[in-house]
C-alpha positions as CSV (number, residue, x, y, z in Angstrom):
1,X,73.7,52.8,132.2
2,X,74.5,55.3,129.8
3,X,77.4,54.9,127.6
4,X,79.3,57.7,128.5
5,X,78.8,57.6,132.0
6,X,80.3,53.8,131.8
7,X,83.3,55.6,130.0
8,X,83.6,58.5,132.7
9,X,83.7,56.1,135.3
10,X,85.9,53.6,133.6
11,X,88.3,56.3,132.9
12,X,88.3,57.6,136.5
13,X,88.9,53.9,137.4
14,X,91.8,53.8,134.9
15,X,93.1,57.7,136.2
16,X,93.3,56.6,139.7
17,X,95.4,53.4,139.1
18,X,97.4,55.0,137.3
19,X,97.8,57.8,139.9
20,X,98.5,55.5,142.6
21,X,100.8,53.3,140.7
22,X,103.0,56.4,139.8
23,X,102.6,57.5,143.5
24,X,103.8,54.2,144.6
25,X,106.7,54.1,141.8
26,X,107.6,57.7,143.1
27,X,107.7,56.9,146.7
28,X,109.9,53.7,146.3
29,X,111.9,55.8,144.0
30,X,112.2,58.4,146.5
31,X,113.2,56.0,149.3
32,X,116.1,54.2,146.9
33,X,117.3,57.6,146.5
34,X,117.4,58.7,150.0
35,X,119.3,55.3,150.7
36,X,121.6,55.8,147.6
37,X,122.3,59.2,149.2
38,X,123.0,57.7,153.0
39,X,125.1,55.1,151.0
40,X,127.3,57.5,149.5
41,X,128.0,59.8,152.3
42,X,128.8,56.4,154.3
43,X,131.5,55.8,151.4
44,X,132.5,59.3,151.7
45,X,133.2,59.3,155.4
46,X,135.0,55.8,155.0
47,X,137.1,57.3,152.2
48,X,137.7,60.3,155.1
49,X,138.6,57.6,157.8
50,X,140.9,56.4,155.5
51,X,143.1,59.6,154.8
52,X,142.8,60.0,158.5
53,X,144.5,56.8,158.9
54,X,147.1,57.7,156.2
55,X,148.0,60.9,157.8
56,X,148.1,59.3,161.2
57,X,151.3,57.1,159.7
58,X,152.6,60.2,158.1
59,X,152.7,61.8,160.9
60,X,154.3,59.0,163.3
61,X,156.6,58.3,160.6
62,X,157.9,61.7,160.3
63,X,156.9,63.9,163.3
64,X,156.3,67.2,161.0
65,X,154.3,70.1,162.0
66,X,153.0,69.5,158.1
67,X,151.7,66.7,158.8
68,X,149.8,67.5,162.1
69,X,148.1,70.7,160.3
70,X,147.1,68.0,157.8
71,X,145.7,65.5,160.1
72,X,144.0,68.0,162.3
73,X,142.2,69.4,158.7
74,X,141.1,66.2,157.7
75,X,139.6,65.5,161.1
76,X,137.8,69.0,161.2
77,X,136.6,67.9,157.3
78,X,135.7,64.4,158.6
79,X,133.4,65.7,161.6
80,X,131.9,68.2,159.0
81,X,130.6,65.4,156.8
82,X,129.4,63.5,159.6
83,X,127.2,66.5,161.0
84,X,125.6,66.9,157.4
85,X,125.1,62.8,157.1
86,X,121.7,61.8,157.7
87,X,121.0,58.0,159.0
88,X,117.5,55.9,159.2
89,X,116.1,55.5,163.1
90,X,118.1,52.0,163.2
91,X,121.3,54.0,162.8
92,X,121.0,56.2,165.2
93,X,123.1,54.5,167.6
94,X,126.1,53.5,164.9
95,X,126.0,57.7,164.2
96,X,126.5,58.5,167.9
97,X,129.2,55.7,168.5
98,X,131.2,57.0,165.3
99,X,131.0,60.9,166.8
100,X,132.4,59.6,170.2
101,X,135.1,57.9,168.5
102,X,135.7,60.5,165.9
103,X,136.5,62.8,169.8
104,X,138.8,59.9,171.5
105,X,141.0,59.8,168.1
106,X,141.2,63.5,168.1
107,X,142.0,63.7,172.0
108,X,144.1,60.9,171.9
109,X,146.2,62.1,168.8
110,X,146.9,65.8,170.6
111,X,148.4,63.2,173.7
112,X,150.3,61.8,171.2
113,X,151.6,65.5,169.6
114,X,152.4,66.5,173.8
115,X,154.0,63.5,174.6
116,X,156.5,64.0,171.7
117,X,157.5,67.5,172.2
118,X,158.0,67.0,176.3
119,X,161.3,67.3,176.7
120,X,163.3,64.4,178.3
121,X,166.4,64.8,180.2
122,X,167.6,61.6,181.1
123,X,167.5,57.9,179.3
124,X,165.0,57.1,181.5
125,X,162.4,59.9,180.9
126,X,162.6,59.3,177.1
127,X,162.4,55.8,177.9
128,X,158.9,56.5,179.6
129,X,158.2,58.8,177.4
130,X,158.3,56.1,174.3
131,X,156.4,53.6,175.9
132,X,153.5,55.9,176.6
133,X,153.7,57.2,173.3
134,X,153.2,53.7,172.3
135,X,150.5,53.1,174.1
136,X,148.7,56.1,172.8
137,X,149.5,55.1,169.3
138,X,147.9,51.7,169.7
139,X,144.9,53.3,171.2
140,X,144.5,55.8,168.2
141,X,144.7,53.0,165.9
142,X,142.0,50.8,167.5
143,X,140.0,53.7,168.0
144,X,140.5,54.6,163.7
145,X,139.2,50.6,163.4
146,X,136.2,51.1,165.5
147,X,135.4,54.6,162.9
148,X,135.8,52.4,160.4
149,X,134.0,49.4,160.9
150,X,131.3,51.5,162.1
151,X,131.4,53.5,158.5
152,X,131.4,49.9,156.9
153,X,128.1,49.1,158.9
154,X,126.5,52.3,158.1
155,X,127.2,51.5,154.2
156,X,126.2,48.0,154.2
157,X,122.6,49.2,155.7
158,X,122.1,52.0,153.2
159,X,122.5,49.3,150.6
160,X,120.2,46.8,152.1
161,X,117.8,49.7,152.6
162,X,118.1,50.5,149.0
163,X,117.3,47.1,147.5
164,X,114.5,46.6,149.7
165,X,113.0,50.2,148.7
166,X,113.6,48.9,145.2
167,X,112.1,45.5,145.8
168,X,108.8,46.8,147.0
169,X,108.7,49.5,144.9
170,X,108.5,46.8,141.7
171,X,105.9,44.8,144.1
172,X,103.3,47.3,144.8
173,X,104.0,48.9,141.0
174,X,103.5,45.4,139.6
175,X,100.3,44.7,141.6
176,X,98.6,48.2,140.9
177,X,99.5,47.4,136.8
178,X,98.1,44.1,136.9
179,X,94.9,45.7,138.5
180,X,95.1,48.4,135.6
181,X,95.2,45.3,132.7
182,X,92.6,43.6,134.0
183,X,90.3,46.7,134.6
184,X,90.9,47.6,130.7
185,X,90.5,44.2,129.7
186,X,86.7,44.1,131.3
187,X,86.6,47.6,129.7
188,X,87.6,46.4,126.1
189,X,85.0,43.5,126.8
190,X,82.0,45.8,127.8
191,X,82.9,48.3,125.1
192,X,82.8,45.5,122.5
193,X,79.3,44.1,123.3
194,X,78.1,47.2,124.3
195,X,79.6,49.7,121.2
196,X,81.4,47.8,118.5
197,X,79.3,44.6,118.0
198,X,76.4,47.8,117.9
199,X,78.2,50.0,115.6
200,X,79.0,46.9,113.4
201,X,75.5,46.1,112.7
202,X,75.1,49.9,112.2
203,X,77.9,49.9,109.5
204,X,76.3,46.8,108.0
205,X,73.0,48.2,107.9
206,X,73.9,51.5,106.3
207,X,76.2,49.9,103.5
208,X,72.4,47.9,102.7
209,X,70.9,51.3,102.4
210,X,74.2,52.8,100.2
211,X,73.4,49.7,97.8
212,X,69.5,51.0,97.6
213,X,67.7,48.9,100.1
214,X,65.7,51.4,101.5
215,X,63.3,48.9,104.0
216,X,66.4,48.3,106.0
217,X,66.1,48.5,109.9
218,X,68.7,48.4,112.3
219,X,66.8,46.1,114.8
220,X,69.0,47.6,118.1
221,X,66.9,48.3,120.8
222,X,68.8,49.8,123.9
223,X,68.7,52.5,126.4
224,X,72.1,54.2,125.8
225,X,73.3,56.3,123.5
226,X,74.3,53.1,120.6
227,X,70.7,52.8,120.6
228,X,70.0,56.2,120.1
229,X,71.9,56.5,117.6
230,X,69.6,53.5,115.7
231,X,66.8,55.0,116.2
232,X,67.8,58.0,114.7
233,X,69.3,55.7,111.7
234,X,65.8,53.9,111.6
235,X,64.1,57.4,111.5
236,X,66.4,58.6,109.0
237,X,66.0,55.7,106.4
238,X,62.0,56.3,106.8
239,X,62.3,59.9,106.2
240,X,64.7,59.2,103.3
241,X,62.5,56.9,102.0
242,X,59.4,59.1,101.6
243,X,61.8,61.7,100.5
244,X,62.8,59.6,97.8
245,X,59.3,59.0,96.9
246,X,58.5,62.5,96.8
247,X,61.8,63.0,94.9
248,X,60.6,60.9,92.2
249,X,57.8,63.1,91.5
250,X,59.6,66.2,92.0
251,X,61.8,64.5,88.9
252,X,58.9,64.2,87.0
253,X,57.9,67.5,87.7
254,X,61.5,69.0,86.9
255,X,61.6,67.0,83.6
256,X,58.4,68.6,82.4
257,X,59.6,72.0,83.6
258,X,63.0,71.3,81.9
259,X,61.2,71.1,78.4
260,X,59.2,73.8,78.6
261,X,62.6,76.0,79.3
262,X,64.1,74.3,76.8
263,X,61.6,75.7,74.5
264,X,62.1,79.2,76.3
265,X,65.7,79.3,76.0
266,X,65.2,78.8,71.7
267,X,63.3,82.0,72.4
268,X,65.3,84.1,74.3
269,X,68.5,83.2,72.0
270,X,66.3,84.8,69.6
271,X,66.1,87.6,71.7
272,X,69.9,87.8,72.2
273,X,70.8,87.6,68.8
274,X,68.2,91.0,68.0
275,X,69.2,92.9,70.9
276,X,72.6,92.1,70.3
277,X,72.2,93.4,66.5
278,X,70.6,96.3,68.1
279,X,73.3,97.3,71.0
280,X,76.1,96.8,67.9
281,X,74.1,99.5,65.6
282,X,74.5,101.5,68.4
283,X,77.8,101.2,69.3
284,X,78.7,101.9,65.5
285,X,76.4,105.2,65.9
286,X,78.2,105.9,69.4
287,X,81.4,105.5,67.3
288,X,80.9,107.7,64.6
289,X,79.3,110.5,66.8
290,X,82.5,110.2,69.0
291,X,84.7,110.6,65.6
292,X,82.3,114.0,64.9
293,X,82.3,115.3,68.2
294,X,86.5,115.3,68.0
295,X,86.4,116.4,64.3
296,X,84.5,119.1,65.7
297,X,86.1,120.0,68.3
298,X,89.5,120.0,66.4
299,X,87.7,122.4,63.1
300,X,86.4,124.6,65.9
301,X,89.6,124.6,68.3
302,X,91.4,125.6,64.9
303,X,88.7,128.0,63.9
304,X,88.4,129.8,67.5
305,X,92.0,129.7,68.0
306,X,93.3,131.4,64.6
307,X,90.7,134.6,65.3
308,X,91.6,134.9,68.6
309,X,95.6,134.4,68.0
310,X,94.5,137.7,65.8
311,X,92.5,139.4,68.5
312,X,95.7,139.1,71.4
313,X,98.0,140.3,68.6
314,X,96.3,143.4,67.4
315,X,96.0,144.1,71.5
316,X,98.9,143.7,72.1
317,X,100.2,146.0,69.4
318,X,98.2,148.5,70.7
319,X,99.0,148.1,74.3
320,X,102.8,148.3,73.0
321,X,101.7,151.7,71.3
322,X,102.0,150.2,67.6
323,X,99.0,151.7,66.7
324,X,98.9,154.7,68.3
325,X,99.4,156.5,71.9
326,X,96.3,155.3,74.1
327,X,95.4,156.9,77.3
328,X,94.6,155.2,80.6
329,X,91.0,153.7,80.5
330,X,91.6,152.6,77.0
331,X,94.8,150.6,78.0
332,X,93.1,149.5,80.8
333,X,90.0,148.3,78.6
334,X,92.1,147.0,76.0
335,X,94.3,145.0,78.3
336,X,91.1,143.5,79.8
337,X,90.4,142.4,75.9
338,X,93.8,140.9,75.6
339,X,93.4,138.8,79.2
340,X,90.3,137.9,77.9
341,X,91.8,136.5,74.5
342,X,94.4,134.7,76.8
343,X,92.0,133.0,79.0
344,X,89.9,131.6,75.8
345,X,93.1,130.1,73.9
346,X,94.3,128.6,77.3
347,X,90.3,127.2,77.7
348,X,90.2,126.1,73.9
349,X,93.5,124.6,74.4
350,X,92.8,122.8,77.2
351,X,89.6,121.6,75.9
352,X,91.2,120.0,72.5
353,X,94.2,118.4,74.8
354,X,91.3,116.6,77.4
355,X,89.5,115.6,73.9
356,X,92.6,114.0,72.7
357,X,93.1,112.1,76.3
358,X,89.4,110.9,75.7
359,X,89.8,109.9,72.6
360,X,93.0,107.8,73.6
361,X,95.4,109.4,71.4
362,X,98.2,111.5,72.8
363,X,101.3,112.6,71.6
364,X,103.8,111.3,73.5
365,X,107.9,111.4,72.4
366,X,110.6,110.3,74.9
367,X,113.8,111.3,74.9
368,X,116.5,111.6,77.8
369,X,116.5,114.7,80.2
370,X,118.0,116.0,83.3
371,X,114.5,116.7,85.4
372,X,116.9,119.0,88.2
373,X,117.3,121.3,85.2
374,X,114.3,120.9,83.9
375,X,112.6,122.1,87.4
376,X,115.2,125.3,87.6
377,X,114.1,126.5,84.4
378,X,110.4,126.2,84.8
379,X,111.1,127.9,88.5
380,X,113.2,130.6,86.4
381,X,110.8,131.2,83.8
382,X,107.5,131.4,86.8
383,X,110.1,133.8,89.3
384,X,108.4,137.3,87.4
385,X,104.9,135.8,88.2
386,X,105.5,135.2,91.7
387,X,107.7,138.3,92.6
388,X,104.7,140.4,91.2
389,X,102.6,138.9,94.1
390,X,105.1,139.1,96.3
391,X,106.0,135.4,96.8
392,X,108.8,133.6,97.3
393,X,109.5,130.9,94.6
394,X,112.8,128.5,95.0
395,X,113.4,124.4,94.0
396,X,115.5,122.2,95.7
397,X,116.9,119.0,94.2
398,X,118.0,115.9,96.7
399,X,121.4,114.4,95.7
400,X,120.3,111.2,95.2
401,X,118.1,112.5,92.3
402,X,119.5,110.8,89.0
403,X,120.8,113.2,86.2
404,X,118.8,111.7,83.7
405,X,115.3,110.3,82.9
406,X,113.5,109.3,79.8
407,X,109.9,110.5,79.3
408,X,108.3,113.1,77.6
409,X,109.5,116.3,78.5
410,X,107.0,118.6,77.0
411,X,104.0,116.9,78.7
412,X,106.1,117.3,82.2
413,X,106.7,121.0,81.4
414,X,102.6,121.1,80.9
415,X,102.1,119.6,84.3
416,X,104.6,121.5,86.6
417,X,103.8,124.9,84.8
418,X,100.0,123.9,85.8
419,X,100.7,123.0,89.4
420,X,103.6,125.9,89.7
421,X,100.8,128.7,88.6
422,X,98.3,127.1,90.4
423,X,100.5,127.4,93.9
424,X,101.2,130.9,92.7
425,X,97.3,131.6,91.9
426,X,96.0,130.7,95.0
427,X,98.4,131.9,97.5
428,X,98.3,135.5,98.4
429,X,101.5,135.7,100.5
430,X,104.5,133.3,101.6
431,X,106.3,131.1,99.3
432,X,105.9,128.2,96.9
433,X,108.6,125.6,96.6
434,X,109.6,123.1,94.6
435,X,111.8,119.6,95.5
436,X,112.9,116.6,93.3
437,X,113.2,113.9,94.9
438,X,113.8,109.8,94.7
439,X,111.5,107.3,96.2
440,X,114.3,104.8,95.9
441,X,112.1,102.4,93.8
442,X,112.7,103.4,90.3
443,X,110.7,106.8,90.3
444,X,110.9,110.8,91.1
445,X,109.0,112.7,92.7
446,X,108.5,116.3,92.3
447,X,106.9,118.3,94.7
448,X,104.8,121.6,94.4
449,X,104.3,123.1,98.0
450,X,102.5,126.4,98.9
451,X,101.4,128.5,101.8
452,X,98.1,129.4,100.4
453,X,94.5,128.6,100.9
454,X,94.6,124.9,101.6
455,X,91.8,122.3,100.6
456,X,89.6,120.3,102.5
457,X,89.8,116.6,102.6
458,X,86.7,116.2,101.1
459,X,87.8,118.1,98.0
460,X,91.0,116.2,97.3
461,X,89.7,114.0,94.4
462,X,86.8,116.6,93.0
463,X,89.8,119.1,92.3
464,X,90.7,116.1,89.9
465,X,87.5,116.4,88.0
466,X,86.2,118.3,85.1
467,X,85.2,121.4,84.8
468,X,85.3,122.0,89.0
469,X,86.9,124.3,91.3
470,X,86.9,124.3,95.0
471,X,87.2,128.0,95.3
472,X,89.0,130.5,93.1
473,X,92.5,132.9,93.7
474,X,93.0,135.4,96.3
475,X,92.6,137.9,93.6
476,X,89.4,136.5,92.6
477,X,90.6,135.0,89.3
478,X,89.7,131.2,88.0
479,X,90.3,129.2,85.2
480,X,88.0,126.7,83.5
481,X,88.3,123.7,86.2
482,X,90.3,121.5,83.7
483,X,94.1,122.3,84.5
484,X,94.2,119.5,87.3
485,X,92.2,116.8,85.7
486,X,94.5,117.0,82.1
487,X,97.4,117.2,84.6
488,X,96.2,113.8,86.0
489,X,95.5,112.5,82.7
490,X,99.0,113.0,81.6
491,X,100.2,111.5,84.4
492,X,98.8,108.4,84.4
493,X,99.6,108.5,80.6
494,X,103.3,108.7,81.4
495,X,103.0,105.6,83.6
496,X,103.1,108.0,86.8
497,X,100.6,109.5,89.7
498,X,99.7,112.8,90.9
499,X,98.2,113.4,94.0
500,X,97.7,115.9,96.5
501,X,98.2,116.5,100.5
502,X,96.5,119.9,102.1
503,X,95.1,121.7,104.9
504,X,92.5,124.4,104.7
505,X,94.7,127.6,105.9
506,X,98.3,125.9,105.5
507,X,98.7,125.3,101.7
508,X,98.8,122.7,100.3
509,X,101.3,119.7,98.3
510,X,100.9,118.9,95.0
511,X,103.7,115.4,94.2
512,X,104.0,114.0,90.7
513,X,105.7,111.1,90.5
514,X,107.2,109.3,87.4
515,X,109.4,106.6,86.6
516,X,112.9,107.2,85.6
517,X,112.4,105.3,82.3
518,X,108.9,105.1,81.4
519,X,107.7,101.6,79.3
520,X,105.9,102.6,76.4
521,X,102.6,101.3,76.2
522,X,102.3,101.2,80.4
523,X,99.8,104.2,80.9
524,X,97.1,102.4,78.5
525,X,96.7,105.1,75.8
526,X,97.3,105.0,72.3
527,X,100.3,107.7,71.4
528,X,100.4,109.3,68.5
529,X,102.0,112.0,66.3
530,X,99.8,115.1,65.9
């Protein structure tokens, strides 16, 4: 038989003892308790007989209307507890008996209340009157000893129904647990020849194989699953040992392949060592053509910049009348110069400020500011752009905003002038507005909201990129695709975000958020003077 069918039904076996030993143990329990429970009604209806009794002299004694109410409640009470008593089939008869009585003392004790409020008019008549009431009395009182010796008897068998409840119960439990030990002592003795004595040899035989012997054998030959188990052990050492074999010559193998790769390895840290001479040339020529390219950039930002500074000044002294009174298509031309000339400084200025960001070099001085006035007059310096569209522009600043930050001012007047005119750029009617606000974790947060042409979700972060635009102003105008991304690159250079929230046809959100102190050094740029 297997194994664990000899433990299935051993542990049935054990289940079912165990069930009928605690059914047996909850049955005697169950009878004590129901004989416990007779046993103290009994003693409650003898304590009742007892103040019956006690009221019956009170009320002999002093003839009160007090004590008959009393008596009479008591006897109600008493009969009340002997309806809810329950008795075995033996007491049956006791039960019955103690009823009948319980009537003749209440009968008999309203005789004895008549007989003492007839009224007697001679010596005679009271004379009859007192014997009769003693009769009656004597009656009640061997009627009350009947109640109670009967209430003693009902007691006495609850008790003696009790004990022998409890003395069987610890029989029949005692029997079904000495049939439990012995069933789990032939259980321990089968599952030692059968398993342990087995596994033992199996423990033996592998510690053999741990110390190396590999033509160990188990030698167990049965049909359960202990000898299963050592056949698969005996398979397992054979397979192990012509693995080990064939190990062996795969180390043989491996040691060969280990020295030829040891000879490879020489080679290719030859290899290492010239490309890495190589990759280091380059990164010096990478270097110095990144130091030309910003040399260049700076001799031809100053170079572009110092003709064209000349080129919007002599416009503008003509379009101020300077040089002479001009009539309407040369203004008009010559204005289109000067916006022209604007457009190139801004793109040549943007262009040096996004190679300084590469380069890693910004100039960046902190000093203490108020950023609620800092927002009013950047709103107050934009309010002609935006009432020549036609827009409303207004700020608002929450009152938990503090009244000071430190960080560099002039870089966050670059980025809300940059966000402010691009609200006011691509919004062809409504309003723009500005908020300051605290996140309530050591930053603030100013917001640039329009009601202009939105962006797609797809767009948000290619907005943020150089050189591209998602689509250009109402008016058809466009910059050069590099006021966001510097924006975002200043930012993060002042240790803060700048992100955006929008919906194609409902404007859009532009929030900067900095800390209220920056840490110098935090946005991972080098700053410098210019």
């Amino acid at each position: 038989m297997k194994i664990s069918t000899r433990i299935r039904l051993s542990t049935v076996f054990v289940v079912i003892i165990a069930m009928a030993a605690g059914g047996t143990l909850l049955i005697g329990l169950r009878s004590v308790d129901l004989a416990l429970i007779r046993g103290e009604r009994a003693t409650e209806v003898l304590t009742g007989v007892f103040e019956l009794s006690m009221l019956t002299t009170d009320y002999l004694a002093n003839r009160e209307p007090r004590a008959q109410a009393q008596w009479q409640d008591q006897h109600a009470s008493l009969e009340a507890l002997l309806s809810e008593t329950e008795v075995s089939d033996g007491d049956q008869a006791v039960m019955t008996r103690l009823e009948d009585n319980l009537e003749v003392a209440r009968e008999t004790f309203a005789e004895i209340v008549a007989t003492h409020e007839l009224p007697h008019v001679t010596e005679e008549d009271e004379a009859v009157a007192h014997e009769y009431e003693q009769r009656l009395t004597s009656r009640l009182l061997v009627v009350m000893q009947s109640i109670v010796t009967d209430t003693v008897l009902l007691e006495r068998h609850a008790v003696e129904e009790a004990r022998s409840a409890q003395r069987t119960t610890i029989i029949v439990v005692m029997v079904v647990s000495a049939i439990g030990v012995l069933t789990m002592v032939l259980i321990g003795i089968s599952t030692n020849r059968t398993i342990v004595v087995p596994l033992e040899t199996l423990r033996n035989s592998a510690a053999r194989v741990g110390r190396g012997n590999l033509d160990v054998r188990s030698g167990i030959e049965s049909l359960d699953e202990v000898g299963e188990f050592a056949m698969a052990f005996d398979s397992m050492i054979q397979n192990l040992q012509q693995s080990h074999i064939m190990l062996e010559m795969e180390n043989a193998e491996r040691r060969r392949a280990e020295r030829a790769l040891s000879q490879y390895r020489d080679h290719l840290e030859q290899t290492v060592q010239d490309r890495t001479s190589e990759l280091t040339m380059v990164n010096e020529d990478l270097q110095r053509a990144t130091r030309a390219k910003d040399d260049f950039l700076a001799s031809m930002s100053h170079e572009l910049r110092t003709p064209l500074n000349s080129v919007i000044g002599f416009t503008d002294l003509m379009l101020k009348g300077r040089t002479g009174d001009l009539n309407e298509e040369q203004r008009r031309q010559i204005g289109m110069v000067n916006d022209a000339g604007q457009q190139l400084l801004s793109l040549v200025n943007e262009v040096l400020e996004l190679s300084r960001i590469d380069a890693g070099v910004l100039s960046i001085v902190d000093a203490p500011f108020d950023p609620a006035e800092v927002v009013g007059r950047l709103v107050e310096m934009m309010a002609p752009v935006a009432a020549g569209k036609g827009l409303q522009l207004g700020w608002t600043a929450d009152d938990d905003v503090p009244h000071e930050m430190v960080s560099d001012r002039g870089r966050l007047d670059q980025i809300l002038l940059n966000l402010i005119g691009n609200a006011i750029k691509f919004t062809a009617q409504g309003s723009v507005e500005v908020t300051v606000g605290s996140d309530g974790q050591g930053a603030i947060a100013f917001s640039v909201m329009d009601s202009g042409i939105g962006i797609a979700p797809g767009d948000f972060e290619l907005i943020f990129e150089h050189f591209h635009q998602v689509h250009t102003g109402p008016t058809g105008e466009a910059g050069a695709g590099l006021g966001l991304s510097i924006s975002r690159r200043l930012a993060e250079a002042l240790g803060g975000t700048l992100t955006v929230v929008s919906e194609v046809g409902q404007g859009s959100t532009f929030t900067l958020t900095l800390p209220v102190e920056r840490v110098s050094g935090e946005s991972g740029v080098t700053e410098a003077e210019d």
